[in-house]
C-alpha positions as CSV (number, residue, x, y, z in Angstrom):
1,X,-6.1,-12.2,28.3
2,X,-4.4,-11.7,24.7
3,X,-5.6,-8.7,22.7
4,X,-5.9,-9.5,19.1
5,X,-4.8,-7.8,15.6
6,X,-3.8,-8.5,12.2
7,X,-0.3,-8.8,10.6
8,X,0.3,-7.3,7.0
9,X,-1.8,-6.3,4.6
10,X,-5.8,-6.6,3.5
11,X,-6.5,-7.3,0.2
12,X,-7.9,-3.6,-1.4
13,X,-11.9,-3.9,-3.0
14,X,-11.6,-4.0,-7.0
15,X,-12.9,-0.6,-7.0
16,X,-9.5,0.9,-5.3
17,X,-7.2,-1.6,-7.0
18,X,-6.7,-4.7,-9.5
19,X,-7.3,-8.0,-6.9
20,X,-4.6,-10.2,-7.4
21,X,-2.1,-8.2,-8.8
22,X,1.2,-7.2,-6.9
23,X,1.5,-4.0,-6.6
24,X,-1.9,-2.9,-8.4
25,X,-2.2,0.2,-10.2
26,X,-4.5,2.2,-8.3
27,X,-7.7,2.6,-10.5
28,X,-8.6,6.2,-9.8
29,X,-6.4,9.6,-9.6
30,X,-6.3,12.7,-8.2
31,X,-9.1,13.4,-5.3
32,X,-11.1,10.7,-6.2
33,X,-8.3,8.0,-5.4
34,X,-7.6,10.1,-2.5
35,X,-11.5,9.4,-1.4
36,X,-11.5,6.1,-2.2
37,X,-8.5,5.6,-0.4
38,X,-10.1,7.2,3.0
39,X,-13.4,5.0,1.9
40,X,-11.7,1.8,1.6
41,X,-9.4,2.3,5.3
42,X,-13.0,3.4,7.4
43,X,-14.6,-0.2,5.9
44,X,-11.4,-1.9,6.5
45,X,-11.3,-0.3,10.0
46,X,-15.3,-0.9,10.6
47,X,-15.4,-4.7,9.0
48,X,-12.2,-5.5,12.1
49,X,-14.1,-4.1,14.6
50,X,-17.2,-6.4,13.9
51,X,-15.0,-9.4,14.2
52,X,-13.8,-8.2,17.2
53,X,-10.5,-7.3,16.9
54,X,-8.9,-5.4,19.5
55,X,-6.2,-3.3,17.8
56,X,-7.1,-2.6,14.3
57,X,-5.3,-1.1,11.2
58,X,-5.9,0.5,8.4
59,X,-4.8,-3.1,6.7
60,X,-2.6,-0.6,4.2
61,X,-5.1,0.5,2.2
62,X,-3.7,3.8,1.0
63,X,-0.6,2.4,0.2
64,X,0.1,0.0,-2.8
65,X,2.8,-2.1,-0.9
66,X,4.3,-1.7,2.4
67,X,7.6,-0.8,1.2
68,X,6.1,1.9,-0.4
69,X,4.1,3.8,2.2
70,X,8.0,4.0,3.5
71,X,10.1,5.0,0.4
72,X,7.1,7.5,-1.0
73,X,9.0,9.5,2.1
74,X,12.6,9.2,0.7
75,X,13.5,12.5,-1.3
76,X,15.6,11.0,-4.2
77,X,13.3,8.3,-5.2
78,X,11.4,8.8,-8.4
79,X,8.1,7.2,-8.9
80,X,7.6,8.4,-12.3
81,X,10.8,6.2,-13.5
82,X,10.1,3.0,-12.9
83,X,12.3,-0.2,-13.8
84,X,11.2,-4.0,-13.9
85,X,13.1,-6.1,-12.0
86,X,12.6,-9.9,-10.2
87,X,11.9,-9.7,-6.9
88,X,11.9,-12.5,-3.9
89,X,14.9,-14.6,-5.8
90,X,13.1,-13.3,-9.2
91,X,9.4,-15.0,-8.6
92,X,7.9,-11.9,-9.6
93,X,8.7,-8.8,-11.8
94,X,7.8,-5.5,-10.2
95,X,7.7,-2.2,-11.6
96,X,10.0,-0.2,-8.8
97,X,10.7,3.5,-8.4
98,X,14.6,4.5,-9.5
99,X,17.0,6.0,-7.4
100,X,17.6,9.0,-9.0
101,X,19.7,11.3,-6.0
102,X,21.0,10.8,-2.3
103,X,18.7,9.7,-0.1
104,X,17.5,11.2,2.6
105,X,14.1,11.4,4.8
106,X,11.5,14.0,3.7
107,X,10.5,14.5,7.6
């Protein structure tokens, strides 16, 4: 009658990233985070369909937060300089990429 999915996120295996930590470094680089990356979205894919989900998702498991899968596409936005600032009326402190030029959309 109702199909079912998930909302959000899936927390990432220790391997990929830090548990527990917004916005976890990853813990690899280069190809090998890439890998991992891949690795980490087909058991997130495979471990939904066992419970029966109906329309799955890679449960953001290449990307360290949502907003960043989204801004990682911005030309003007520089990941390399990061600032800390409170975020969600200052409950955390987030490293965040600085806006460095105009913004516009990559594609």
């Amino acid at each position: 009658m109702l199909e079912t999915t998930i909302a959000g996120s899936l927390p990432k295996p220790g391997w990929l990233a830090k548990p527990g930590v917004l916005w976890a470094p990853w813990t690899l680089t280069g190809e090998a985070l890439a890998e991992a990356k891949r690795d980490a979205t087909v058991l997130t894919v495979a471990e939904q369909e066992r419970c029966g989900i109906d329309i799955v998702s890679d449960g953001e498991q290449s990307r360290q937060h949502f907003v960043h899968g989204f801004v990682a596409e911005v030309e003007g936005v520089d990941f390399e300089r990061k600032q800390r600032i409170g975020i969600r009326n200052n409950r955390y402190d987030a490293d965040c990429p600085t806006v460095v030029g105009p913004l516009k959309r990559r594609r």
